[in-house]
N, C-alpha and C positions, 0 to 999 in steps of 0.2 A: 559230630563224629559218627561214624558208620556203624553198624555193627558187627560188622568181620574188626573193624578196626578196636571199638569196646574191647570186641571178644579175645583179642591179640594180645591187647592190655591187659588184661586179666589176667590171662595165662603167661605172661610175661612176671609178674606177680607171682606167682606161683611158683616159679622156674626157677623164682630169686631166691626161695627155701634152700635153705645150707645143702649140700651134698649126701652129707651123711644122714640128713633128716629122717626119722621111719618115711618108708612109702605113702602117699593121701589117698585113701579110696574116693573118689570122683564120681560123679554123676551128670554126664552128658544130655542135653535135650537137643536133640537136630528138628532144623525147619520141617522135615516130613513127619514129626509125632514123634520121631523113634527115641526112646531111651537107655544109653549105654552105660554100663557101672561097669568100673576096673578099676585099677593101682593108677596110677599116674606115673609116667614114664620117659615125658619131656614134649617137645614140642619142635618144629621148624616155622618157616615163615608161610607153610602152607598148608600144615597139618597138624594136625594132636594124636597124641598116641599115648595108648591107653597099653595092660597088659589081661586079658579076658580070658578066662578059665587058663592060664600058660600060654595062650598067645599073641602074639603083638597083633596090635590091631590099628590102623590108623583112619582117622576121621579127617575129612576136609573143610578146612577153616570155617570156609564160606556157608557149611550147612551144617554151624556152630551157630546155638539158641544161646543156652547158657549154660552154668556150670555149676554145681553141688556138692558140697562138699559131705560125704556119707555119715559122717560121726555127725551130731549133735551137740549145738555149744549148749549148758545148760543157762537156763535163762535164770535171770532175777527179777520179784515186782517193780525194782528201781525206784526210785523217789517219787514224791507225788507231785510235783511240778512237772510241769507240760509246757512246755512254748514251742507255739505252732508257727511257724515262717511265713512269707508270703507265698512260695511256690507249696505251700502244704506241708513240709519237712517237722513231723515233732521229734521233737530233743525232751527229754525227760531230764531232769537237771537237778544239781543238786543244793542249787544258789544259781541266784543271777542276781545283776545290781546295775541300775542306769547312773548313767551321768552324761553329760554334753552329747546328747540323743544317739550316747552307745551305748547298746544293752551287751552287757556280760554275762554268758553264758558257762555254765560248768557242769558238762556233763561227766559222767560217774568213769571214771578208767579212762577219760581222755583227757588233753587239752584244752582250754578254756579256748572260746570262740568270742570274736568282737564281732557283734553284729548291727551295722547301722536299724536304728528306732525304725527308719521308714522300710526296714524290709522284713519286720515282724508281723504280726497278725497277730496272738495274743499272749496270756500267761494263762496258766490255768492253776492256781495254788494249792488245789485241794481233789484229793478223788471225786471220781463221782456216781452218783448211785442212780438207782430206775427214776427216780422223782426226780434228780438237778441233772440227767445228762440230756433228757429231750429238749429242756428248757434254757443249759447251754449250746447245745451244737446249732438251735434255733437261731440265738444272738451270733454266735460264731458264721453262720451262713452270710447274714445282712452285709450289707454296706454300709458305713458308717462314715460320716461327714467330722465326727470329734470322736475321741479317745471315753471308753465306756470303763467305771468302775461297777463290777457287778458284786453284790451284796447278797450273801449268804443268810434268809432269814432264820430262827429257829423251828419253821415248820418247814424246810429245806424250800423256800422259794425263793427266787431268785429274784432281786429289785437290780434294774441296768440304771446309770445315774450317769448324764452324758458332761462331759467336761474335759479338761486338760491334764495329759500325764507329766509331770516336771521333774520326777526324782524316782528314785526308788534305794533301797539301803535292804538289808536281810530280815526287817522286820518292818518295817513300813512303805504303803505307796503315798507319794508326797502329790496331790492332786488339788488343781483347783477348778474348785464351781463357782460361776460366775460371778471372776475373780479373787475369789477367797480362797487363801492356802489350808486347806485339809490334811494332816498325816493320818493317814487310813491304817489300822492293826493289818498286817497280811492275815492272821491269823481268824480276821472278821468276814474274811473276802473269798469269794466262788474263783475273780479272777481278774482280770484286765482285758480289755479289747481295743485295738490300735486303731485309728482312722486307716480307712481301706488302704493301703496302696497296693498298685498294679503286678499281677505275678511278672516275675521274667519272663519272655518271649521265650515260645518254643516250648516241645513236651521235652520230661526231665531225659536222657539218656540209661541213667543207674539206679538202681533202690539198693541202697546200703541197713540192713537192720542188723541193731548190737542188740547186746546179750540183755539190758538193762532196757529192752524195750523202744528204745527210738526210733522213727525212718528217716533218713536222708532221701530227700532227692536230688540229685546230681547231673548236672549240666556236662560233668566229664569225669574222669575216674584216672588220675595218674598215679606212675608211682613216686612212693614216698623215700626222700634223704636218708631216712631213718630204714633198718631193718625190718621185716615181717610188719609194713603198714603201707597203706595207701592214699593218698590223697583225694578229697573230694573238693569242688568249686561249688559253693554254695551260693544262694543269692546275691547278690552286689559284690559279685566277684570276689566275696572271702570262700581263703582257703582254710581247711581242715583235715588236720592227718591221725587215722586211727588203727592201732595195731593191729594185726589178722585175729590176735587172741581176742577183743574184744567185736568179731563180728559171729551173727550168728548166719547172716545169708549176703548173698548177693544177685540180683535179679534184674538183667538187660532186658532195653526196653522200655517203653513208657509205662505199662503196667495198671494205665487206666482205662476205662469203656465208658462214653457217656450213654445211657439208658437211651436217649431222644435221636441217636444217631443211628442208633442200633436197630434193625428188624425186629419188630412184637415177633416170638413164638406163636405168642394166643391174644387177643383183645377181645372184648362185645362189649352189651351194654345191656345191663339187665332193667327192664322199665317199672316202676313205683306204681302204676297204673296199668288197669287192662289196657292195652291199646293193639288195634288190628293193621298191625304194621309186619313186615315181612324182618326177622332175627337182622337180615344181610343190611337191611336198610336200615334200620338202629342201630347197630355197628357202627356202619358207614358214618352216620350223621352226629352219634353220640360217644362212641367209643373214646379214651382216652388217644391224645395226640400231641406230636413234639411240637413246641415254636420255640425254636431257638435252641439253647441246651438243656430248657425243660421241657416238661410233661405236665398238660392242662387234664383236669378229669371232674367230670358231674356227677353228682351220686348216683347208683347203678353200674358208673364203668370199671372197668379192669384191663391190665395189661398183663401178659407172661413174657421174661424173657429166660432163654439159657445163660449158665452161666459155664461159662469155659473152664475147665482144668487150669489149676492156679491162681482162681484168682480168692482171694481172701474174705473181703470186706463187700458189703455194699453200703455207702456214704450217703448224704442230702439231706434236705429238708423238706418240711409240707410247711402250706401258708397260705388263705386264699386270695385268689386272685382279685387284683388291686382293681379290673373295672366291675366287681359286684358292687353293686350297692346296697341292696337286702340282706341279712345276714343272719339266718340260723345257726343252728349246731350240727356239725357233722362228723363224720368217724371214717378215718382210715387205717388201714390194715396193710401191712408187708408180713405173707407168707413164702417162705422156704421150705421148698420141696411140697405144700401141703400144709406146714406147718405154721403157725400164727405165731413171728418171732419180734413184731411191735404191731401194737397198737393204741391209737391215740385219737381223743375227743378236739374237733378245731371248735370252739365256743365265741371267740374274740380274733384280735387279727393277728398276733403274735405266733411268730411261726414256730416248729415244734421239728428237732433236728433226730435223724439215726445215726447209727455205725451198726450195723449188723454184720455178725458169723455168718459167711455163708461157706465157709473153707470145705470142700466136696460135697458141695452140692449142685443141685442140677437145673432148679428153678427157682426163678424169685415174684411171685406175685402179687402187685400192687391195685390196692381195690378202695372204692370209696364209696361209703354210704351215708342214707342221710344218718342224722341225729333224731328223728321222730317226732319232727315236727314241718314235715315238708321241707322239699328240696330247690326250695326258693332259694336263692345265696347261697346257695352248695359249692360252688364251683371253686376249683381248690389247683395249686399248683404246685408240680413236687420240682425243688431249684436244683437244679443243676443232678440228679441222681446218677450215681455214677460205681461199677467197680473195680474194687480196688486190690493189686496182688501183693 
């Protein structure tokens, strides 16, 4: 779907608001930067119209970004359950429960969701704090050939235990390792992680975020049977309808940046040794660099990138690269703006995941050094780094 055509649908959505409704204060973003705040005032097939300081004002469709609503829903922390999708979508939930490889999901002020097992990616049962979230979003990153129970130690470390998910009920995961049925306490457990499957084709069209903390991503954005709600297409073609009261944003667009795709700001390569080489040529030869949709880097390098107006998060993992075969200890760092917002020791091969704040800010730099013991085996690989709005 286009996004004149999103954009239509939305404000169509909109328009469905009863008559007598108070007026919505709106917040316009057109493709030239520009941002417009008025009353909302209706709409045709080729314009929006706003009402600005008393005067009618009209915008054309087509250099329509997206739309805002001025008031602020107030948020909730939502439950602590997390289940992340395969296209990326977490639902914060209040209960879910498998059977016949459909997981039931129940998120907080909505409708329950049936979602086929193979288009999940994981659970997350429990909050998470500075010590278990590096160590899951690390697992979470992987590819995984079987269904992973992850164990919660009492010194918050995290043991992955690879086997078969079979059941699930509001208080146990019913699991078996090789071949032996296990009912696992939820209440023992960091989480669940599904054998990979494949995202749907194609970046999402919509980010839908409720008040309770979830993201959708949306393949299409309809409207809904029901009054003041809209429908979204979630992975494997399930639908989900959420009223307007229970959304806090709406955001057209794909909404993500891969790092590797993207133009360095800034890179070099600071050397561990005097060496009588020219800045430009160390750079060149050792700076961090994309293959693929990640980012390779040897101790001493660095990359800067900007990050754009809206965008929220930056996502990924570190892990070193699978043709080292010497292996010290090394240390990476993601500053924002200047600022040192993670950092983390790689000692072993097990990768080590972020989610960083980066909401107005301006740079994010990713730097890798040794561990102090030489920069043999250093070389390290950040998966897929990407931001997120």
């Amino acid at each position: 779907m286009s996004r004149t055509a999103i954009a239509a649908l939305a404000i169509s959505v909109l328009a469905a608001v009863a008559p007598n409704s108070p007026a919505t204060e709106v917040r316009l973003e057109t493709t030239s930067g520009e941002t417009i705040s008025g009353t909302w005032a209706g709409n045709s097939e080729a314009v929006v119209r706003l009402t600005v300081d008393g005067d009618r004002q009209e915008v054309p469709l087509e250099q329509l970004v997206s739309l805002h609503p001025v008031s602020e829903v107030p948020q909730t922390d939502g439950p602590p359950t997390a289940v992340t999708l395969a296209d990326q979508s977490t639902i914060n939930a209040r209960q879910q429960t498998l059977a016949d490889e459909t997981l039931r999901i129940e998120p907080l002020g909505q409708p329950a969701i049936e979602m086929p097992l193979n288009r999940v990616r994981s659970i997350r049962f429990r909050r998470g704090t500075a010590t278990t979230d590096p160590q899951w979003l690390g697992l979470l990153e992987k590819e995984h050939r079987s269904d992973v129970m992850v164990i919660r130690r009492g010194n918050e470390q995290l043991d992955p235990i690879e086997g078969v998910v079979v059941g699930m009920d509001a208080q146990t995961l019913k699991f078996e390792l090789d071949g032996d049925p296990i009912d696992a306490p939820l209440d023992r457990l960091e989480g669940v992680l599904f054998r990979t499957a494949e995202s749907d084709a194609g970046r999402p069209n919509v980010q839908v975020f409720d008040r309770n903390g979830s993201v959708f991503f949306a393949s299409r954005l309809e409207p809904s049977t029901q009054d003041d709600a809209i429908e979204l297409l979630l992975p494997g073609r399930v639908r989900h309808t959420i009223a307007l009261e229970e959304i806090d944003r709406i955001v057209w667009a794909s909404g993500r940046v891969l790092l590797a795709q993207e133009t360095p700001a800034d890179s070099g390569y600071r050397a561990t040794i005097n060496v009588k080489l020219p800045a430009e040529l160390l750079r060149r030869w050792f700076a961090p660099s994309a293959e693929g949709q990640d980012l390779v880097a040897d101790p001493g390098g660095f990359v800067e990138y900007r990050v754009e107006e809206g965008f929220q998060k930056l996502a990924g993992s570190v892990v070193r690269d699978p043709e080292v075969a010497d292996r010290g200890s090394v240390q990476i760092r993601i500053l924002v703006d200047g600022n040192v917002a993670w950092e983390q020791s790689l000692t072993d091969d097990n990768p080590k995941g972020f989610s960083i704040d980066v909401a107005n800010s301006r740079r994010v730099r990713l730097e890798v050094n040794s561990g102090g013991d030489g920069n043999v085996g250093d070389r390290i690989r950040f998966k897929k780094p990407r931001l997120l709005k």
